[in-house]
VORO-950740 format. One record per residue: x, y, z of N, C-alpha, C in turn. Coordinates in pm, whole numbers, plus 50000, padded with zeros to 5 digits. Each point is the difference from the previous one (the first is absolute). Layout:
BEGIN
XYZXYZXYZ;...
END
This chain:
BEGIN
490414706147005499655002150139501275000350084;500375008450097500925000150071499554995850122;501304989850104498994992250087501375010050109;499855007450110500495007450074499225000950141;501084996150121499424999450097499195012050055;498954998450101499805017850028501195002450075;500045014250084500755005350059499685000850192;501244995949996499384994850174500185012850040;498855008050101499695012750043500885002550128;501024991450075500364997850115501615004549981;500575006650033501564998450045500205004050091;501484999950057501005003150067500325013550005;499785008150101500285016649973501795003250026;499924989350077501485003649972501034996949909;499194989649889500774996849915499925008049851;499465013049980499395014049917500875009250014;500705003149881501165006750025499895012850058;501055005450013499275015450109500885013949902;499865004449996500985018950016500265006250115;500745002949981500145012350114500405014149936;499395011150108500195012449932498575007149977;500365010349941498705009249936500265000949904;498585011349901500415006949885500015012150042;500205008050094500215013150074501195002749931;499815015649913501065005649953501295002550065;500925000849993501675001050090499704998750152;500585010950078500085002450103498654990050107;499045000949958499004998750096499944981549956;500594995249963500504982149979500514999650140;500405001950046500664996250133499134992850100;498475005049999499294996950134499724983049957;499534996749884499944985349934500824996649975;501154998249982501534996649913500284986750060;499734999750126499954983850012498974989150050;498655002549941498544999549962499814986849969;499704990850006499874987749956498364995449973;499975001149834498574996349996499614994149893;498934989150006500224986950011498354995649885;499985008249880498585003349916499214986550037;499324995850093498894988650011498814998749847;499605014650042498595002549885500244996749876;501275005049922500494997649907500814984349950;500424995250100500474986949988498604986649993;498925005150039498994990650006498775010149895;500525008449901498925004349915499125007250022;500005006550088499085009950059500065010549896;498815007749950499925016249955499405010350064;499314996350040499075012550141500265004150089;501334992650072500205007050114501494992550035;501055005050031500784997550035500594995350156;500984988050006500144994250127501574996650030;500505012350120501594997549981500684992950164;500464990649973500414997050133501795008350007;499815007950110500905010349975500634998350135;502164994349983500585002850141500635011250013;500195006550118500785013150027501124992850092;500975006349932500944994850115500345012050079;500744998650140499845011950068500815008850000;499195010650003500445014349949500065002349851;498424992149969499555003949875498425004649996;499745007249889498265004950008499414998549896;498704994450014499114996249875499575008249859;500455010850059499545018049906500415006650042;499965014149901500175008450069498525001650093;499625008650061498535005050041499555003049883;498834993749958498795006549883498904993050060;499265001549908498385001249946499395001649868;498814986249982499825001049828498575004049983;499845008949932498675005849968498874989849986;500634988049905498584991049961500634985950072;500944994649995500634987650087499294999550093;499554991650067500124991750125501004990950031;500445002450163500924989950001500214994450172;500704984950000499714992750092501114996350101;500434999150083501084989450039499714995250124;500704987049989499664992750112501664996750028;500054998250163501634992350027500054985450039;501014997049954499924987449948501404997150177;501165008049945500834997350146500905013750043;500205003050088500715009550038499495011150084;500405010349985499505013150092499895016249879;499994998349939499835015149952499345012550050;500115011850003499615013650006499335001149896;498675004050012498915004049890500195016350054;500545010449866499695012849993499075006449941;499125005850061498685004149931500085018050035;498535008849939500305011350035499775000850149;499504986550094499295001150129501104999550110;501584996949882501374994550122500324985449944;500904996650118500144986650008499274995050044;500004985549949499514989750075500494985149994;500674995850129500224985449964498964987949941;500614991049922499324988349930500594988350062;499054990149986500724987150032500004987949923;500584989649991498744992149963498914995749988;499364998449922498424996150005498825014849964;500515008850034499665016050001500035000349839;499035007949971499775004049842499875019550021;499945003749828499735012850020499005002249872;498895008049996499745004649852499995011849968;499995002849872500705017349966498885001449894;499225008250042498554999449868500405012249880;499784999349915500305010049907499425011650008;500255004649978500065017949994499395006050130;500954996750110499915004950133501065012550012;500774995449885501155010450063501224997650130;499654989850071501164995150127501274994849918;501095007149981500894992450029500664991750047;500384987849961500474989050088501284991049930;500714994550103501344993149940499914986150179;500964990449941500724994250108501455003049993;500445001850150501214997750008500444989050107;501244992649941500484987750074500885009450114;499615007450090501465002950125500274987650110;499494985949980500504989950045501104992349961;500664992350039501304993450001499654991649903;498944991149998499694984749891498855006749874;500274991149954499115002649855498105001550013;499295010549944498564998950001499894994349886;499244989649975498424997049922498895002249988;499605003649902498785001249975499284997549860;498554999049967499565005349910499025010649985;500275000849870500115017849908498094995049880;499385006650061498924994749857499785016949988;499715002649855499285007949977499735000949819;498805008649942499214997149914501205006149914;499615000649853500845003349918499215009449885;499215011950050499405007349951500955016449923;499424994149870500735007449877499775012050028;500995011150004499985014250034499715004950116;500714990450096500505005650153501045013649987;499405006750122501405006250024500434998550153;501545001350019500364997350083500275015250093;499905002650089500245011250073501184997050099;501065006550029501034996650118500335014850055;499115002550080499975010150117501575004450020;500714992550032501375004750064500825005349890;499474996249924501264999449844499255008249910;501255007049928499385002249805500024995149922;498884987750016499914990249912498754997150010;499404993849880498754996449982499904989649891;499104987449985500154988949926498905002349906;500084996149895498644993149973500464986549922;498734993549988499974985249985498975000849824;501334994049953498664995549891501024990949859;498964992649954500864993749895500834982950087;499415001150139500944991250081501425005150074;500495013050015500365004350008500135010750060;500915007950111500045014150045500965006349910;499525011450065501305012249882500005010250099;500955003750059500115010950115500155015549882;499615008550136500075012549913500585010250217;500125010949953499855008850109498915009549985;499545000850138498975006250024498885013349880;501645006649946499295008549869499944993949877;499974984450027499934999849835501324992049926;501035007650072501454996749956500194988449986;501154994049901500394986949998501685000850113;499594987850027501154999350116501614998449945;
END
């Protein structure tokens, strides 16, 4: 018999190590490159749906602009001011302000930090096998599967 405590369901989000960056092929790394995000869902065992507490520092952006065919996805701000870009324009965020992005609407959307101090927020969304990602502005397109994206350009091409 093995005698093993359970697992306390509670931590510290700031104490979950973070990355920064994308997996955006060359050139288009720049808009995330200094991205700070912070896997919650994954640090507390989650499989269904993913939960990222994500900082931008300023004059940084959450994505490029996309949209996921089968994803849903969430954010709420936690501190700061960000620009939510959608196909509708800008729009300022604040704290306390959330956004949701339903799947297969087709709106493109990203944050960008054009404030001086750092945004917070969190990032939820599902983790449904054989997404694709659409990014309007760009020739690029994702799909998701295996746990994983794999970019391609718009015909097909590998990047």
């Amino acid at each position: 018999m093995t005698d093993t405590a359970p697992r306390q369901p509670a931590f510290d989000p700031l104490k979950v190590a973070g990355s920064t960056g994308s997996s955006y092929p060359g050139p288009l790394k720049a808009i995330a490159e200094h991205r700070l995000k912070r896997r919650l869902g994954n640090h507390g065992g989650l499989n269904n749906f993913g939960v990222n507490m994500v900082t931008l520092p300023p004059g940084s952006g959450s994505a490029l602009r996309h949209n996921h065919a089968l994803q849903d996805e969430f954010i709420y701000i936690l501190s700061g001011a960000p620009t939510l870009v959608t196909d509708a324009g800008e729009q300022a965020l604040g704290q306390g302000l959330c956004a949701a992005f339903p799947a297969g609407t087709g709106d493109g959307h990203m944050l960008i930090n054009n404030s001086g101090t750092d945004v917070v927020y969190l990032e939820v969304g599902d983790r449904t096998d054989g997404d694709t990602v659409s990014y309007p502005d760009h020739d690029l397109v994702g799909k998701f599967g295996n746990g994983q994206f794999v970019f391609t350009r718009k015909n097909g091409a590998t990047y």
